[in-house]
Every structure is written in C-alpha cells, then in structure tokens.
N, C-alpha and C positions, 0 to 999 in steps of 0.2 A: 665390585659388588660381591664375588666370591669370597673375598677376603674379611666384607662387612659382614655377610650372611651369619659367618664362624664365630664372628665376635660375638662376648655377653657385654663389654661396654666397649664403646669408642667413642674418643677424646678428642674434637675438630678444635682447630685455635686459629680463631680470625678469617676463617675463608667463607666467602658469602656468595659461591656462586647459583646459580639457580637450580643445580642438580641437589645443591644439598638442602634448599628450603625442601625441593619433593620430597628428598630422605626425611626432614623433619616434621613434616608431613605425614607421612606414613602411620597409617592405624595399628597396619598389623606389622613395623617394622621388626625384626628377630633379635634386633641388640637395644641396647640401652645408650644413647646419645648422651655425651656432657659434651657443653660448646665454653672452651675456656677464653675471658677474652680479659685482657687486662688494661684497654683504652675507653674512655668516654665515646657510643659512637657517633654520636652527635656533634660534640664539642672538638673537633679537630685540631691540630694547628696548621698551620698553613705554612711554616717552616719545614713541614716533616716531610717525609716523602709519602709516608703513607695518603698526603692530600692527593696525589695524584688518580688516587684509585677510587677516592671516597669523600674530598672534595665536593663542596653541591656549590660551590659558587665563586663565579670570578675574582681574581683577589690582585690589585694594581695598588704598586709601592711609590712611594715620591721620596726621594733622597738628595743631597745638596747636589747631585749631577741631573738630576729631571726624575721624571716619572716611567715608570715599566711595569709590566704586567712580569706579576711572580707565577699568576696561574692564570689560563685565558682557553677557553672553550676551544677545542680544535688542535692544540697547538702543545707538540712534548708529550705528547701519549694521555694530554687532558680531554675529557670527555662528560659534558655536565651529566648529560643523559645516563650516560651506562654508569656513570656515581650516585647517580639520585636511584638508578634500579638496586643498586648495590647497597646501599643505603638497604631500601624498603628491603630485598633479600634480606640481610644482615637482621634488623627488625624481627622476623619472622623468624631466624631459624630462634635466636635467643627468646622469642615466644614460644615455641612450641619444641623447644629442645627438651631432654629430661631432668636435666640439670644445667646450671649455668653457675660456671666458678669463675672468681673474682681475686684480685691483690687484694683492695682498698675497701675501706665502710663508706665512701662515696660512690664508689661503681658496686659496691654489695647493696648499697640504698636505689640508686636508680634501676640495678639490675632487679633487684627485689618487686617492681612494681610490672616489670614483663613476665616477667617466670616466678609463678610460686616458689620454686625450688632452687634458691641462688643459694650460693655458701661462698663462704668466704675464706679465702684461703691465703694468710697474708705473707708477703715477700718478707724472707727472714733470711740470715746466716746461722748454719749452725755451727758455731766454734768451739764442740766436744768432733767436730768433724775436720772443720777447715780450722787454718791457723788463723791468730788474729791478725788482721793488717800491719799494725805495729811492731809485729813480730819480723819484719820486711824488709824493715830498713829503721837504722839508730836516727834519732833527730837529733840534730846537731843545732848550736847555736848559729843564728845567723838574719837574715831578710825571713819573713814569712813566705813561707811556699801554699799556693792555694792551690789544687788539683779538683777538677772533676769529671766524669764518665757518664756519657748519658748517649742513649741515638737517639736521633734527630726529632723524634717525639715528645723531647722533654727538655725542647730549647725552652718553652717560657717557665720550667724551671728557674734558670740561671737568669732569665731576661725581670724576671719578677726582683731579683735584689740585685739586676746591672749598675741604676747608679749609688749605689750604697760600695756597691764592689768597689765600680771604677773610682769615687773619694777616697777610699781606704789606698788602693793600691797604689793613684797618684799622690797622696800623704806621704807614704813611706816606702 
C-alpha cells in the first residue's frame, strides 16, 4: 500500500482478489486506478487454465474412451465457490475502477456498459519498431506449413475452423 499511496496511476491486469475490490472502492483513494483486462469475463473457455480460478461450473467431456470430468468442484485446485466470489470480485473492481482498457471492440462493447470509462486499446505490431515476420525466414517451395501461437485461452480459436483445417491438411 506504501508503494500505491505514491502512485498518481496504477495499472492492475486480471487480478480480482477482494483486497483490491476494497481498493476500488475507495472514495478517497490517492492514485487513479486502470484495471486492464483483455479476456470476456464471463465467457470462459474451459480448455484454458485460467478456468481453474474463474470457472463457475462443472464441466464433464465424453470421448471415444468414456466420459471424465475436465473440471469438478473440489478437485485440482477447482473450487466453484471461491470462482463464483472471484467472478462477483472481478465484476466490481471493473465497475468501479477509473478506467477499464480493452484489446477488442467486443470486450470495449461489453466493457463499455460496466464502466463509463473503457478505452480501447487494440493489439497491434509496430514494424517501424520490430521486423516483419517474413523478414525470419525465406519460404521455400514445398507442402504448406501452417503455424500458430496462442495460450491456452484462445484454444476455440483454432477449434472454430478444426474441421475445415483438418480436410485441408488431410488433402494435401
């Protein structure tokens, strides 16, 4: 709190524990809060690991070997309770933060409607700074190479055009 006291702004990302709703809370706090969050907090996926922490509901898979639970109250550090608190925490600080920044115009849309004061600040490369990717490596003739990079938060990325991939890839 020494450290908050000095500050004129500080910048929290994703963390929603209940010390820091009281911080956003605060009438007379002495700095200026932005709560930057770049995920739907709602809409989870249950692939990622961040479900473990924020997760609100048990989530059981069926596969050609049987059925299992991917997430189950009690079990692997899952806890419905203290993700449903987290959850409501979460809610609040981005209500009563002073600012709430955003990647996307869908999390700048939904965030818009908790906090007056969302901005949007979109994920970009800047290539008068970094090189271009292509700059990285020559492409050569050959099979199609498909690459991509994501954490575990942006599996249904890729799960949204899997069998469009997987025809293509078994094609050729």
């Amino acid at each position: 709190m020494e450290t908050l006291d000095k500050a004129d702004v500080t910048v929290f990302q994703g963390f929603c524990q209940e010390w820091l709703v009281r911080i956003a809370k605060m009438k007379d706090r002495p700095f200026r809060m932005v709560y930057d969050y770049d995920d739907h907090p709602l809409h989870i996926s249950p692939f990622a690991q961040a479900y473990r922490w924020f997760g609100c509901q048990e989530i059981r898979l069926k596969d050609r070997k049987g059925e299992y639970w991917l997430w189950r109250d009690g079990e692997n550090g899952f806890n419905l309770k203290s993700n449903m608190e987290h959850r409501q925490h979460q809610l609040e600080i981005l209500a009563e933060a002073d600012m709430v920044t955003t990647s996307t115009v869908p999390l700048y849309d939904y965030f818009s409607t908790l906090n007056r004061n969302a901005v949007l600040l979109p994920n970009y490369i800047d290539f008068d700074t970094y090189r271009h990717s292509y700059t990285f490596w020559e492409r050569r003739p050959g099979p199609v190479r498909i690459g991509w990079h994501g954490g575990d938060n942006h599996f249904h990325d890729m799960a949204g055009i899997g069998p469009w991939l997987t025809e293509f890839v078994n094609a050729h």
